[in-house]
N, C-alpha and C positions, 0 to 999 in steps of 0.2 A: 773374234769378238772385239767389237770396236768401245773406247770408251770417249763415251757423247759430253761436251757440257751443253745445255737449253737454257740460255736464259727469256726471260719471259714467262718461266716454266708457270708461272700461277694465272696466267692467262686462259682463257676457255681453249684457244689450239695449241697453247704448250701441252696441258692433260692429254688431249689427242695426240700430241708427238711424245711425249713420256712415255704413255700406254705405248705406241706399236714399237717405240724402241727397244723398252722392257721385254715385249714380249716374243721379238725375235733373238734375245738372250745378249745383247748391248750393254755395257756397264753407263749410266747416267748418272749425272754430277747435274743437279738444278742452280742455278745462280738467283738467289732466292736475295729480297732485303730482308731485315729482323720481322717486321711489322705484316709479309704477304703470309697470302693465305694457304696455305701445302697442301690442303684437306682434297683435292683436284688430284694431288699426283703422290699423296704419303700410300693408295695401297697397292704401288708398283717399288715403293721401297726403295726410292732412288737417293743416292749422296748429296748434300746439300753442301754448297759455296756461298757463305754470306758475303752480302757487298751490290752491288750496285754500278750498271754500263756505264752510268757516269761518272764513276771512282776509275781512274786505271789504274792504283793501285788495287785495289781489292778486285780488277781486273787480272791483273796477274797474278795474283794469288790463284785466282778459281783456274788455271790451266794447268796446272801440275799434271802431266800425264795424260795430257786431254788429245784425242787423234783425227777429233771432228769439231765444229762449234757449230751448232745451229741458231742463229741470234734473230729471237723473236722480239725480247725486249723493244718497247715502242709506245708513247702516246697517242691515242686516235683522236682525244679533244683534251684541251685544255681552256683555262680562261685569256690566256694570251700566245699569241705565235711565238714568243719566245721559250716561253716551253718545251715546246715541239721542236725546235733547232736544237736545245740544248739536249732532249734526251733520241732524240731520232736521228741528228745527225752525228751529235759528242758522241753518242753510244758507239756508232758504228766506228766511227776512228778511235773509241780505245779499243773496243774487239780487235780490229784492225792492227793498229800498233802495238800493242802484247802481244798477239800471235807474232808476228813477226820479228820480235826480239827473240825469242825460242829457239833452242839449238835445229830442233827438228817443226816448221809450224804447222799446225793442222789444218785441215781443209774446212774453211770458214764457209759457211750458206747463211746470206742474210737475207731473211725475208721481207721483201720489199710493198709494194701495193700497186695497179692498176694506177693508182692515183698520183704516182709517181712518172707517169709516161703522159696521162691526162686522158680525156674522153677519146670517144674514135669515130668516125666517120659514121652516119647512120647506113646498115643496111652490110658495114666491113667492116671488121675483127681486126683492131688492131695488133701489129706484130712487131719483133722487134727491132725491126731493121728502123721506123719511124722513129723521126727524132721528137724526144720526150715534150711535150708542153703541158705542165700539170696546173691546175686552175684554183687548187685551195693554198692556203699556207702549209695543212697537211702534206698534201701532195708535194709540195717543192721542200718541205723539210726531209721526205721518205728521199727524195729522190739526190737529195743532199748528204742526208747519208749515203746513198751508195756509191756517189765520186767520194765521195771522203772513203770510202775502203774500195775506190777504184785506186785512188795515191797506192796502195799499197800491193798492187797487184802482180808488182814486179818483185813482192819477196813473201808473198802468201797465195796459196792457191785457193782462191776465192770466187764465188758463185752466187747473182741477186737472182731470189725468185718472185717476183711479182704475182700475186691473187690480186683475183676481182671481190668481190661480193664474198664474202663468208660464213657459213651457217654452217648448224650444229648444237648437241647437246651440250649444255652449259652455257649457250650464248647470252648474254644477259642485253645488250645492245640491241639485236636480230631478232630476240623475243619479245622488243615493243610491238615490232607487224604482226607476230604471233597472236598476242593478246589481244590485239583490237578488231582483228579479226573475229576471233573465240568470243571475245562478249557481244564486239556489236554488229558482226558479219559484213562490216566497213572495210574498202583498203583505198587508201588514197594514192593516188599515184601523182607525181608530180610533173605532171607534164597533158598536154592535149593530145600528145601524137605517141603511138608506140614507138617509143625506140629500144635497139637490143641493148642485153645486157647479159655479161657472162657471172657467174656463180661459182663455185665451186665447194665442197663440204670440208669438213675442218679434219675430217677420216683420209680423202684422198689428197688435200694441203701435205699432210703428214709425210704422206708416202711420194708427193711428189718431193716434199727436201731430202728425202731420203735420197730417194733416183737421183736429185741435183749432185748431193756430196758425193756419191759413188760411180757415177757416168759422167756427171754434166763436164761442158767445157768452162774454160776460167777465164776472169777479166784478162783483157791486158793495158798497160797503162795509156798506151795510146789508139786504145778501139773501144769505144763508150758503147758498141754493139756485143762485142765477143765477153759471153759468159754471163748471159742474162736473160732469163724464161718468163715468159707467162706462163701459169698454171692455172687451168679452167675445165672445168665440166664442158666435152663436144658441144653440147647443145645448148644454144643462146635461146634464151626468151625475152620477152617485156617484161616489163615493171609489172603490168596489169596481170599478164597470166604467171605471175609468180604469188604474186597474190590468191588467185584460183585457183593454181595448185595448192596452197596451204591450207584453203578454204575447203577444198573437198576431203582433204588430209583431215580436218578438224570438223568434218561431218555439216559444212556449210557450202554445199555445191551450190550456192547462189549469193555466193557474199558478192555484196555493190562495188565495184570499182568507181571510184568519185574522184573525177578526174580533176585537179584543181590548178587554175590559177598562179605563173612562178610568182605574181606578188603577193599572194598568200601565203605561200612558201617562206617569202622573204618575212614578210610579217610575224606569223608563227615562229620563227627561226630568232627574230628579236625578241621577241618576247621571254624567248627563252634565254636568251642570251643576256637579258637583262637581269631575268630572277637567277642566274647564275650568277651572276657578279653578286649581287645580291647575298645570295647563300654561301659564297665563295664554293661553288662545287659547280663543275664540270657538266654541261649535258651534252648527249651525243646531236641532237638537234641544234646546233648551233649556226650562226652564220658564215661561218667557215663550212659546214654542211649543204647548207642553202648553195653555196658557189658549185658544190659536185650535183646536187639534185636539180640544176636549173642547166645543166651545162651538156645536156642531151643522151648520148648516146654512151654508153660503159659494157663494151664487147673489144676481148680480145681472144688469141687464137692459139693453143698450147700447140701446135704442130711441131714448132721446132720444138720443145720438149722430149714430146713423144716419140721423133724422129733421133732427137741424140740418145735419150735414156730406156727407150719403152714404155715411159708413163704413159698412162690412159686410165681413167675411171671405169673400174671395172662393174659398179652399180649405178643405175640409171639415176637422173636429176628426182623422180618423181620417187624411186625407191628411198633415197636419199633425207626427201620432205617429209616422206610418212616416217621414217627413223627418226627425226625432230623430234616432230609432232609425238611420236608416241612415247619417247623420254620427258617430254616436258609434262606431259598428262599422268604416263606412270607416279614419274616427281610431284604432281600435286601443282606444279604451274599451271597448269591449264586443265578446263574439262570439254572435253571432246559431245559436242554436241550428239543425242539421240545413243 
């Protein structure tokens, strides 16, 4: 039995990495602030670490005894790009630097993003041999953090997992395409041309960090290649038929795909952008957003994965959709047309 620390635990895939660590008989420790929400992971009954990625003291505090670290912790938007540096890449160099002061250090997995390597080629899955060009501030802050706990890889054995797309119960981001679907059988797609795009569910994310800390290979300080995975569902789709898979999930096998305009995109994206400053609150639509949904193509390719660890999604993209779908409607988020 291994003992896990998660931070990020209050996140929609921490719950999902809580639950399957729980339930293979794991001891877990959440690195939780005073203020987050537990209600996701209190009834798996896991130890709590107060403090915060961007504290390194109350970073070493939460390691006592720790044999693994799984570091979710991370902003996906803020009101400024300085944000996003201070907890996407700070976070990672104090995980980073704490473990590594440890008599004994644990095997660090930080989960990294797609958007951390940058778009791919239409039509080819990018892998990881490509050298990284990520196009938001997001992207270059994720990707910031993981040189910043590559510095350390010559005295922590440490592991970046990189997802694409993420869904799943509890998504609250993910189930704006949900809902718009649900009410008004709309899905907008941002672009005129299909390009791929990889996926993955917050069920098999879980279990690919898992496979990462117990198989995967580890950084080394002077190979920005070695010890770094994508993790994706086989099978790429469009923007658009991701859309129509949810739609028929949510009993609209005819929802409109409305293809629109990137200076639409861009427009809406300010807009929102604006009444966030505004409200001082965050939306996931932002123009930092608008640079990854204009920016084409977001397919990449888990082989090396699968090939070091054994990972593979053992349930299908469309099994997967309707497991959404039918947590969000059980929930009372959504109702499932007819």
């Amino acid at each position: 039995m291994a003992h896990a620390l998660v931070t990020g635990a209050s996140g929609f895939i921490g719950h999902h990495l809580v639950k399957l660590l729980s339930e293979r008989g794991d001891e877990v420790t959440c690195l939780v602030r005073r203020q987050s929400n537990r209600s996701g992971v209190e009834p798996f009954n896991p130890n709590y670490a107060v403090g915060d990625v961007t504290d390194l003291e109350s970073v070493r505090r939460s390691l006592h005894g720790i044999d693994v670290v799984y570091h979710l912790a991370g902003l996906t938007k803020s009101l400024g790009a300085e944000a996003l540096y201070h907890v996407n890449e700070e976070g990672s160099r104090n995980i980073a630097r704490a473990s590594a002061e440890r008599d004994r250090p644990p095997v660090v997995v930080v989960a990294s993003s797609l958007a951390a390597a940058g778009p791919s080629r239409s039509g080819t899955p990018r892998t990881e041999s490509e050298t990284p060009a990520p196009v938001s501030h997001y992207g270059k802050s994720k990707r910031a953090g993981e040189l910043a706990g590559q510095a350390f890889s010559g005295q922590v054995p440490i592991t970046v997992v990189r997802p694409p797309i993420v869904f799943g119960e509890g998504d609250k981001d993910g189930f704006e395409l949900f809902r718009g679907i649900a009410r008004f059988g709309v899905h907008l797609v941002p672009s005129f041309r299909d390009h791929d795009f990889s996926l993955i569910h917050a069920d098999d994310l879980a279990f690919a960090l898992t496979r990462a800390a117990e198989r995967g290979s580890r950084m080394k300080p002077d190979d920005e290649e070695a010890g770094v995975y994508f993790a994706a569902d086989e099978q790429t789709v469009s923007y658009a038929e991701f859309g129509r898979m949810v739609g028929r999930g949510l009993g609209r096998p005819r929802a409109v795909v409305l293809r629109t305009p990137g200076a639409l995109i861009w427009t809406i994206c300010s807009v929102n952008e604006l009444l966030s400053r505004v409200r001082r609150r965050a939306h996931i639509l932002n123009l930092d957003k608008a640079r990854e949904a204009t920016a084409g193509a977001w397919a990449c390719s888990p082989s090396r994965l699968r090939h070091d660890t054994g990972f593979r999604c053992e349930v299908s993209l469309k099994e997967r959709i309707d497991q959404t779908v039918d947590w969000y409607v059980r929930e009372g988020w959504l109702k499932r047309r007819g």
